[in-house]
Backbone as JSON, one array per atom type, in Angstrom:
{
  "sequence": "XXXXXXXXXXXXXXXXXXXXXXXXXXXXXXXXXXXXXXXXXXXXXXXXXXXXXXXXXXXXXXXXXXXXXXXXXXXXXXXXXXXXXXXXXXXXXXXXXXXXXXXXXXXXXXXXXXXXXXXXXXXXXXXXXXXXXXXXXXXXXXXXXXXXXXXXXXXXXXXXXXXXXXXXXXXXXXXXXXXXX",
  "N": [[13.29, -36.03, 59.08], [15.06, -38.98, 60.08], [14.55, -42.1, 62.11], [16.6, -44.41, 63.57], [17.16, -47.4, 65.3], [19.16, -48.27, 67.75], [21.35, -50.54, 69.03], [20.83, -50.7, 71.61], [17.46, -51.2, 73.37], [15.09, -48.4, 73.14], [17.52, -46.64, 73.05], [18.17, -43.96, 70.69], [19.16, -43.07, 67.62], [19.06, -40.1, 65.4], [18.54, -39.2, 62.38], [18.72, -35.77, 61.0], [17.07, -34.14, 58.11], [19.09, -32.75, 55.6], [19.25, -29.49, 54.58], [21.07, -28.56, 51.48], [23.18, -26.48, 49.94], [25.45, -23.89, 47.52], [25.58, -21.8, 49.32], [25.95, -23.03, 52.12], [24.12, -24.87, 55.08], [20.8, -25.94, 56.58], [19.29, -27.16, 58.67], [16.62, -28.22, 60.73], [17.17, -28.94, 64.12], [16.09, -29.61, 66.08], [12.33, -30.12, 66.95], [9.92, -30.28, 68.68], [7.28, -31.32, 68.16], [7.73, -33.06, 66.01], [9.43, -34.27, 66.91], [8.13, -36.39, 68.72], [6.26, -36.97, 67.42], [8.23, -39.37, 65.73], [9.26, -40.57, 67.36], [7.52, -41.5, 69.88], [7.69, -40.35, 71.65], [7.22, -37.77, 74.67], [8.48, -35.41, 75.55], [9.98, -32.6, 77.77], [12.22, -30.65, 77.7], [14.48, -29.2, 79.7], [17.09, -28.15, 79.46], [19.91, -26.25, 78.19], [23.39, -27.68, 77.37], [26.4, -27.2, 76.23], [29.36, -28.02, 75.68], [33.32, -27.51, 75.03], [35.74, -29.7, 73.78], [39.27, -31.19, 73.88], [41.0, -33.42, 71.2], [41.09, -36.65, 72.38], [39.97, -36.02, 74.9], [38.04, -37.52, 77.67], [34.85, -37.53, 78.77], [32.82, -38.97, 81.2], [31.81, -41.8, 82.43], [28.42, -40.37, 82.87], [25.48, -40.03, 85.17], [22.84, -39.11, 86.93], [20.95, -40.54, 89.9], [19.16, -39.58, 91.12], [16.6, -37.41, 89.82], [17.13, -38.1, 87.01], [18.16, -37.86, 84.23], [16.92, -37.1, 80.46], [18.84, -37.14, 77.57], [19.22, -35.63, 74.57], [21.44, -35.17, 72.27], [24.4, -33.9, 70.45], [26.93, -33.08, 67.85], [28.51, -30.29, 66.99], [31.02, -29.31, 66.07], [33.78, -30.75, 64.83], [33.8, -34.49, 65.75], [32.93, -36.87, 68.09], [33.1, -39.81, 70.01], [30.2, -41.48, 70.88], [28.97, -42.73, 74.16], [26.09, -44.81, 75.53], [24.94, -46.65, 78.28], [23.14, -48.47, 79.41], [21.94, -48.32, 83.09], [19.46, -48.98, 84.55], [18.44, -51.63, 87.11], [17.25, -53.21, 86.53], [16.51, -53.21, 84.19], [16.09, -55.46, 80.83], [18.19, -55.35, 79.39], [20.17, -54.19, 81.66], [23.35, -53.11, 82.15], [24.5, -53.2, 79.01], [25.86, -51.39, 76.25], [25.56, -48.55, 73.86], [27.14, -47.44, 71.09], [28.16, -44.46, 68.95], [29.22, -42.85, 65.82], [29.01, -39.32, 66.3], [29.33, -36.4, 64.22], [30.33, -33.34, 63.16], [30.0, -33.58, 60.05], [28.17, -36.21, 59.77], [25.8, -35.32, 61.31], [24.34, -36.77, 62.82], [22.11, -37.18, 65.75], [21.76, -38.38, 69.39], [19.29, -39.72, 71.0], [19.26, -40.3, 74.53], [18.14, -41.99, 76.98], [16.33, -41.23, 80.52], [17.71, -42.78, 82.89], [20.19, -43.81, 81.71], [23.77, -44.11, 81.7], [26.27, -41.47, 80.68], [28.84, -41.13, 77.93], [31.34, -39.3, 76.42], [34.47, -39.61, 73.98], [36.83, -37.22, 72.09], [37.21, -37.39, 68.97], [38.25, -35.67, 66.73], [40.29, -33.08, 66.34], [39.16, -30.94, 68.12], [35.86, -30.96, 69.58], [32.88, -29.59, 69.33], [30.12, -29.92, 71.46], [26.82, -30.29, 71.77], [23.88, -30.69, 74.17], [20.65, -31.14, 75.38], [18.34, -31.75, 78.2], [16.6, -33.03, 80.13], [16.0, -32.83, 82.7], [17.31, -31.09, 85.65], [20.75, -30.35, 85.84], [22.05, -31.41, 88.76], [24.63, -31.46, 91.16], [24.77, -33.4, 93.42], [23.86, -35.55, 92.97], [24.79, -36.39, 91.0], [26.85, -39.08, 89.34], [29.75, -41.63, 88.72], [30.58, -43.58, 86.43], [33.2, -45.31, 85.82], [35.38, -45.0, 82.64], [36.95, -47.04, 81.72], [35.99, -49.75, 82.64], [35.92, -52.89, 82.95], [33.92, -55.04, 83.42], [31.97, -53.8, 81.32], [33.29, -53.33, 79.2], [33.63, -51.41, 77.42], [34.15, -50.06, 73.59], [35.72, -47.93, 73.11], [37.03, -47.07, 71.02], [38.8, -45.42, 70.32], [42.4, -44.7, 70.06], [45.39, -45.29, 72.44], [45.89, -43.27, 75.79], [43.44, -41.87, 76.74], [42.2, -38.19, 78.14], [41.24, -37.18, 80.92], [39.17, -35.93, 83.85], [39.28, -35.34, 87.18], [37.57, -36.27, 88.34], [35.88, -37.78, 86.84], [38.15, -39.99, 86.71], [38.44, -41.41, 89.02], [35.83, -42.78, 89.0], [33.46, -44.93, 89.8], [33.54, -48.67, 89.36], [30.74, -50.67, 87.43], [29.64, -52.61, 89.03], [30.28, -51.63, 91.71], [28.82, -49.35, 91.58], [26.57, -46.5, 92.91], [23.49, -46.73, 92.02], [20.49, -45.55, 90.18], [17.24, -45.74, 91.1]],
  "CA": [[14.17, -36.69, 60.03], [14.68, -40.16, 60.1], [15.26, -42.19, 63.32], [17.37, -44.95, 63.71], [16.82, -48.0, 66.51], [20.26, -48.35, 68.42], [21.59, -51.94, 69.66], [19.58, -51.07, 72.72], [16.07, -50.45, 72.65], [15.08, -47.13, 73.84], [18.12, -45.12, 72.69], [17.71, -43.63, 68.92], [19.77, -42.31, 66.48], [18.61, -39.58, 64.66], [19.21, -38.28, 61.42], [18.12, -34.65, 60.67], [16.97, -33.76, 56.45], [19.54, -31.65, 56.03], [19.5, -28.76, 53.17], [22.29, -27.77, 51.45], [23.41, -25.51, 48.65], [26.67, -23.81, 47.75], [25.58, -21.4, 50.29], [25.72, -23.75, 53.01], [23.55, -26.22, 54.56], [20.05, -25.67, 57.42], [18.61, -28.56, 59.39], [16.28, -28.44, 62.05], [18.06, -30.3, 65.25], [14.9, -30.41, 67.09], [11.16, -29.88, 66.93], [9.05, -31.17, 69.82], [5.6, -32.25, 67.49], [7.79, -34.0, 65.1], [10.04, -35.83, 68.08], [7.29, -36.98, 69.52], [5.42, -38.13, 66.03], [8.76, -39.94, 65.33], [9.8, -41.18, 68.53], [6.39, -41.61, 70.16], [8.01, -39.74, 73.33], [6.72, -36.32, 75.51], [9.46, -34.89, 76.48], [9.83, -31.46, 78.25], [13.68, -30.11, 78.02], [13.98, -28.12, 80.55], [18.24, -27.52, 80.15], [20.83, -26.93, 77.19], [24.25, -27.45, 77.47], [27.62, -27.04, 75.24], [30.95, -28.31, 75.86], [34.06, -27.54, 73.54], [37.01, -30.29, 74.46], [40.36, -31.54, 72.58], [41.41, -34.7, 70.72], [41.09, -37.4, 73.61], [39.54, -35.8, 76.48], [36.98, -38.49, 77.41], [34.08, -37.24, 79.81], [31.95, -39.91, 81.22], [30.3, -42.02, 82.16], [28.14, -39.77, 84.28], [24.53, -40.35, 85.3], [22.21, -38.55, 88.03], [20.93, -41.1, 90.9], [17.8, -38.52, 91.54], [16.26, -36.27, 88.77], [17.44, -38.37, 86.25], [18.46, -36.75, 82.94], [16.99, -37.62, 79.49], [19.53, -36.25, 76.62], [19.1, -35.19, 73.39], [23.25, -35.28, 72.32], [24.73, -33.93, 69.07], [28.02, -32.41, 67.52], [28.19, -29.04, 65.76], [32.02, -29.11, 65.08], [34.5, -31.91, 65.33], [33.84, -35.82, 65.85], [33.06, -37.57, 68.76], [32.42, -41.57, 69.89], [29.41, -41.05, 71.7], [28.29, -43.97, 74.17], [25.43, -44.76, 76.16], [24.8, -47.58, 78.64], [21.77, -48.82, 80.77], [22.05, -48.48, 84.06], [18.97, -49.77, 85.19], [18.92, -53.26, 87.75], [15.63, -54.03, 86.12], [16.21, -53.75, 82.72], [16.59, -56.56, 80.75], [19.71, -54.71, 78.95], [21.28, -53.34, 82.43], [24.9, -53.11, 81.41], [24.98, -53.16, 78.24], [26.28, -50.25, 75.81], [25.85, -48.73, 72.34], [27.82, -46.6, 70.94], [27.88, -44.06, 67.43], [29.95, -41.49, 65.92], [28.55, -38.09, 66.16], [30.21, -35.29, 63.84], [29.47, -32.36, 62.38], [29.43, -34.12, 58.68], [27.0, -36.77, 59.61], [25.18, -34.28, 62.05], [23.6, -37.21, 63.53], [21.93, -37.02, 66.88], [21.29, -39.34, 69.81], [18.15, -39.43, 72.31], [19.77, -41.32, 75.5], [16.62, -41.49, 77.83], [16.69, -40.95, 81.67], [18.9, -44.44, 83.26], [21.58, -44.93, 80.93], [25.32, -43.26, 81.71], [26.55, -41.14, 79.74], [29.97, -40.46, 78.13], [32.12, -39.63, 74.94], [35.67, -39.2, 73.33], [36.93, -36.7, 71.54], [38.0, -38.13, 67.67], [39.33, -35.06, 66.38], [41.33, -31.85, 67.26], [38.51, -30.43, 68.89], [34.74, -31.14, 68.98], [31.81, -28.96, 70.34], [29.04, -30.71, 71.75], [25.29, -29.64, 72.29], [23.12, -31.45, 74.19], [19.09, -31.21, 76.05], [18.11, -32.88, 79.33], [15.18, -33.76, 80.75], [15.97, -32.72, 84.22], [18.43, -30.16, 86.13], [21.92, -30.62, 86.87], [22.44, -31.69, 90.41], [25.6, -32.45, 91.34], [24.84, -34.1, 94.39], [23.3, -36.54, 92.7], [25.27, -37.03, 89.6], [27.57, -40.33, 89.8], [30.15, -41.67, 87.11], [31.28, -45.2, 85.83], [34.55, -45.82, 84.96], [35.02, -45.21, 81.15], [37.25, -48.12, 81.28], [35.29, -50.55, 83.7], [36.19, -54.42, 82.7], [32.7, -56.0, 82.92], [31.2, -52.99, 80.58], [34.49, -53.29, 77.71], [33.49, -50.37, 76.34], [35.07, -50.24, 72.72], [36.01, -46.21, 72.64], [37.37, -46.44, 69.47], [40.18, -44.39, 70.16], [43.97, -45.45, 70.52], [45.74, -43.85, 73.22], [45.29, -42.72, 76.87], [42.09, -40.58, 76.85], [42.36, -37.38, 78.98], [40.51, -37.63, 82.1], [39.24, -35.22, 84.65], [39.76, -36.04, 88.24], [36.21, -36.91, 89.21], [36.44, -39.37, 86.21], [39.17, -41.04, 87.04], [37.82, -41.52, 90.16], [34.59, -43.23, 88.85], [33.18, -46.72, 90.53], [33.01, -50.1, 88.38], [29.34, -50.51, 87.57], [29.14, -53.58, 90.09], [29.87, -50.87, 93.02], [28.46, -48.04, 91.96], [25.32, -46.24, 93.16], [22.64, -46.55, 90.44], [19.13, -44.97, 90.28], [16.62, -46.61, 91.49]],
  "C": [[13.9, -38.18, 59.98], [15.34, -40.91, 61.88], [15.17, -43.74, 63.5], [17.21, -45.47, 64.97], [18.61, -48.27, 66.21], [20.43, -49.72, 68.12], [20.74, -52.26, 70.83], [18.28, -50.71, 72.83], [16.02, -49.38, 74.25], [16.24, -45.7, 73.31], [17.99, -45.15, 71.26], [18.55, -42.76, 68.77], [18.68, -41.8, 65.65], [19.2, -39.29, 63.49], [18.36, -37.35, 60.78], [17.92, -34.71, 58.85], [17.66, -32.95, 56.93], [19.5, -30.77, 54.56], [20.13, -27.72, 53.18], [22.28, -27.18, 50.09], [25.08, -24.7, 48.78], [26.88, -22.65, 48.79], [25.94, -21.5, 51.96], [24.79, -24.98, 53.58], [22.19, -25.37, 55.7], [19.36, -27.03, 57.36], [17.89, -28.08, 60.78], [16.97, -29.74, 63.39], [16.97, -30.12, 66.22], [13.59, -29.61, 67.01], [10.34, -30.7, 67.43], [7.59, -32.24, 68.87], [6.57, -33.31, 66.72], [8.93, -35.22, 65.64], [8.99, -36.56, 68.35], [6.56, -37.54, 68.68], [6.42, -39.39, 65.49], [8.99, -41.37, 65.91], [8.49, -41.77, 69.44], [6.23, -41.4, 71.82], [7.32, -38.34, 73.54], [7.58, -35.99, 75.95], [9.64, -33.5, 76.7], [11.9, -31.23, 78.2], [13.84, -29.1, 79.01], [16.19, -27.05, 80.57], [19.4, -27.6, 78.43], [21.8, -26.9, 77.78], [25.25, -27.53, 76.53], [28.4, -27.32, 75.75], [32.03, -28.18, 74.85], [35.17, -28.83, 74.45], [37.94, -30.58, 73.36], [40.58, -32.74, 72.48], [41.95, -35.39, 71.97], [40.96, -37.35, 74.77], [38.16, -37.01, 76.11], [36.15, -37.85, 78.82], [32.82, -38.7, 79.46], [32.49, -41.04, 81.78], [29.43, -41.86, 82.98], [26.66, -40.16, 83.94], [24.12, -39.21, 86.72], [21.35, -39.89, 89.04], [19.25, -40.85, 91.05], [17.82, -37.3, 90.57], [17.84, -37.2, 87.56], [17.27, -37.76, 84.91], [17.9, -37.78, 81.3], [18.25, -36.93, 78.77], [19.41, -36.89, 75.29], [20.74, -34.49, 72.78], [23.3, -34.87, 70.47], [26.03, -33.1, 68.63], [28.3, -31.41, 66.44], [29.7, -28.62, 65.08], [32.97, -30.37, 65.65], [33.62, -33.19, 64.92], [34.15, -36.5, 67.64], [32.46, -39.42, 69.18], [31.67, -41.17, 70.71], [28.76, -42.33, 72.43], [26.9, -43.66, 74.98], [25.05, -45.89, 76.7], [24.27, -47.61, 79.73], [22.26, -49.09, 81.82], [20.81, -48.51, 85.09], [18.87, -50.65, 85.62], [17.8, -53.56, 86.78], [15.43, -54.11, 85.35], [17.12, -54.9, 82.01], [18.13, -55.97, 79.72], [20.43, -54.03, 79.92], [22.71, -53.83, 81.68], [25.22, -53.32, 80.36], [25.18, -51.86, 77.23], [26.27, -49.9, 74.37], [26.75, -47.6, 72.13], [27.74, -46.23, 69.28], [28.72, -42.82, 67.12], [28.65, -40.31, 65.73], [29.32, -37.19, 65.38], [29.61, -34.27, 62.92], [29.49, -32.83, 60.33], [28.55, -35.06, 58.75], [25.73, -36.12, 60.12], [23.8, -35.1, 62.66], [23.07, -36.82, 65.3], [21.7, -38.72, 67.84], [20.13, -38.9, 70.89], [18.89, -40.7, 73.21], [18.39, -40.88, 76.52], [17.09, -41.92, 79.83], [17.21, -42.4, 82.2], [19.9, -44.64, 82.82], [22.6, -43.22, 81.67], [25.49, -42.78, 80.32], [28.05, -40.64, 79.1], [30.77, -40.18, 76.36], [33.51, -39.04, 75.04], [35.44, -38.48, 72.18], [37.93, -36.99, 70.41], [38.61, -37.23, 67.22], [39.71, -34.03, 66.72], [40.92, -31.17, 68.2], [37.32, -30.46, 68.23], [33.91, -30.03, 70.05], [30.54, -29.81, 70.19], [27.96, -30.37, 72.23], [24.74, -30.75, 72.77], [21.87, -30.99, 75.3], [19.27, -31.88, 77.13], [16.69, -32.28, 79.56], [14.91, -33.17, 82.01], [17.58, -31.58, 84.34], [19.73, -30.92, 86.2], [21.8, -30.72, 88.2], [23.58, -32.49, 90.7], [25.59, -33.03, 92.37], [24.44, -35.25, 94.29], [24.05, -37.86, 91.49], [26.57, -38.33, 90.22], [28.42, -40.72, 88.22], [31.02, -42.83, 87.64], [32.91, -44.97, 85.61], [34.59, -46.21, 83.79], [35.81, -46.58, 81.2], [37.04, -49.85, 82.42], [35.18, -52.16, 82.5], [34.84, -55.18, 81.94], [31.69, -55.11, 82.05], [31.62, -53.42, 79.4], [33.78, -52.37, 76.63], [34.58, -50.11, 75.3], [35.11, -48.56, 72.69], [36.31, -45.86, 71.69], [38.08, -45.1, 69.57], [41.57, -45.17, 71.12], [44.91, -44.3, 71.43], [45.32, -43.95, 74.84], [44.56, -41.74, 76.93], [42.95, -39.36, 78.17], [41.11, -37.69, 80.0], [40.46, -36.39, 82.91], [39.29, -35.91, 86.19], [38.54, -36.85, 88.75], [36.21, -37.97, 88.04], [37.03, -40.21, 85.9], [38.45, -42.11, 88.21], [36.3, -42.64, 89.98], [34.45, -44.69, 89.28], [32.93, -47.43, 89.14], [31.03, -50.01, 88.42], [28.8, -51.6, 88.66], [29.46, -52.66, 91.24], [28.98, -49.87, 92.91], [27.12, -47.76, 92.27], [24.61, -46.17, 91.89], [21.05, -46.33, 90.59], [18.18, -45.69, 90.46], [15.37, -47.12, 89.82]]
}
């Protein structure tokens, strides 16, 4: 595995060895001793999750408040823009954002670590998306940006009106919103 420093420090691109043949291909997408020899992190997963969505649903840019979430993000069919952007006051990168494709031919991964929002578009007809956390779901906690929030200018790299669910429509600018301590 090789692993790849972002734009911001802290989040990492991974890229798995992957081996292939005309059989197919096998890659490990995660092994705790050799995250943690790479990355020089401890991290405990305690949650997976999967999502399938279609060409231009955009989820995000959600965050937890309390029991903040690391994730471990990656795409097993499809193409998505995957971002991630600090939402700590105290770091010296609050608000700023990177962003990377994910798809099942590069079969990159990302580690987004507990503070940053999180959100992506869906590039083609339909992508499925795996990803780890750090911490539980709680939706009482969870909170979400506005993917298209002014003083962020997140580039989505997709043309078009994204699909939207109602709670992320709904999402605060990052100058109102609640943000983790």
């Amino acid at each position: 595995m090789n692993v790849v420093e972002s734009g911001l420090p802290e989040v990492l691109i991974l890229e798995p060895r992957v081996f292939g043949d005309s059989r197919g291909f096998f890659y490990e997408s995660y092994n705790a001793a050799r995250f943690r020899e790479l990355t020089g992190l401890t991290v405990d997963f305690v949650q997976d999750n999967h999502s399938r969505s279609g060409r231009g649903v955009l989820r995000g840019l959600h965050y937890q408040v309390q029991q903040p979430q690391g994730k471990l993000v990656r795409v097993v069919r499809g193409s998505v823009w995957d971002v991630a952007v600090d939402v700590r006051r105290s770091s010296p990168s609050f608000g700023r954002w990177v962003g990377v494709e994910l798809s099942e031919e590069n079969q990159k991964e990302m580690w987004i670590p507990p503070g940053f929002a999180h959100g992506f578009v869906v590039l083609s007809e339909s992508a499925d998306f795996l990803y780890k956390t750090t911490d539980y779901y709680a939706p009482q906690h969870e909170r979400c940006i506005v993917w298209d929030d002014r003083d962020l200018g997140v580039n989505w790299m997709y043309e078009g009106d994204p699909i939207l669910s109602e709670k992320d429509k709904a999402g605060a600018s990052l100058k109102e919103a609640e943000l983790p301590d």
